[in-house]
C-alpha angles and dihedrals in degrees: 000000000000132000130175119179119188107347118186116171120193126191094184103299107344110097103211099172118041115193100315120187130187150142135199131200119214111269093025107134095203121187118215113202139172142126111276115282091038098103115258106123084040088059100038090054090046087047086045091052093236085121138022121247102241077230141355128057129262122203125196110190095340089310111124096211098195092073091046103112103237091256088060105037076057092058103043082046093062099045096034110042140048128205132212119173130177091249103060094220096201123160103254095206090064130069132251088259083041103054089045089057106051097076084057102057092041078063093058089256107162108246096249093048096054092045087055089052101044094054093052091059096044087050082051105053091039105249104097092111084074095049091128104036122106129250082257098056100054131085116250097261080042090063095041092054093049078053089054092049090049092050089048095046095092085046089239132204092243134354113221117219119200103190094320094183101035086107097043128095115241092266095055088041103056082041097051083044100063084034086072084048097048080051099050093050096037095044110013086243118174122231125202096163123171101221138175088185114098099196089067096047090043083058094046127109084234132008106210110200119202137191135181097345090315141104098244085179156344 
């Protein structure tokens, strides 16, 4: 699913990423850990092709991102990876139905479509009865569920999690956490989270330790 050979990642002189390797099968739920400063958010964005590595290749289903004019790396972002972050960002003039749409018909998905699908998954993960709610309206594992949905919409290789449940309370986070496994079990879906807490990584295929830009183990 995924495969990165030789990253090295520069900002000026810092030197963030030190020759990572790694590869990641599909429905691997993998756990990157590490104490702040080690690398992990560095090399998710650059996984998530949000960033380019200052050297090495990274390859998402056989497809070697680098060479992808930005036009097109844009466009395989969109239908290829999901994104989770600790802070929901969702767009607080929509509604919950509405947000989840919106990756869909960026795609080209047809509005109904993406409204059918949306509600599935919203059916799915146990919040379509707030389908019409706002942002504002919702509980904070409330928000973070309506994410996940958002990030599942264009059915992606992988979703990418940076510290999902670093906002919740202990309750929402151990939901939102076997959340990730029901996910995993109903739809194949494919895992790479950031994580301090070591309950998720505990739970995790794989728990990935870094240090300093490096893989210490895995």
């Amino acid at each position: 699913m995924i495969r990165a050979i030789n990253i090295h990642k520069n900002y000026g002189s810092l030197h963030v990423l030190k020759g990572i390797d790694l590869e990641i099968k599909q429905a691997e739920v993998v756990a990157i850990v590490g104490a702040s400063g080690a690398g992990k958010t560095t090399l998710l964005q650059l996984l998530g092709t949000l960033d380019k590595p200052s050297d090495g290749k990274i390859h998402i289903n056989e497809t070697e991102v680098a060479s992808l004019s930005d036009k097109k790396l844009s466009a395989f972002r969109n239908k290829n990876i999901g994104f989770v972050f600790q802070f929901h960002h969702l767009l607080p003039e929509f509604t919950a139905i509405e947000n989840v749409c919106l990756p869909a018909l960026i795609a080209g998905t047809s509005k109904s479509d993406a409204h059918k699908k949306a509600s599935e998954l919203l059916s799915l993960l146990g919040v379509s009865p707030r389908a019409e709610h706002k942002p504002g309206e919702l509980s904070g594992g409330e928000q973070q569920r309506v994410a996940v949905a958002r990030a599942l919409i264009n059915s992606p290789a992988v979703i990418l999690a940076d510290e999902p449940s670093g906002n919740l309370d202990t309750h929402n986070a151990q939901e939102l956490h076997k959340l990730f496994f029901d996910l995993r079990q109903q739809l194949n879906q494919t895992f790479v989270i950031v994580t301090h807490n070591n309950e998720l990584a505990n739970m995790s295929d794989r728990k990935i330790i870094m240090q300093d830009g490096r893989i210490l183990t895995d």
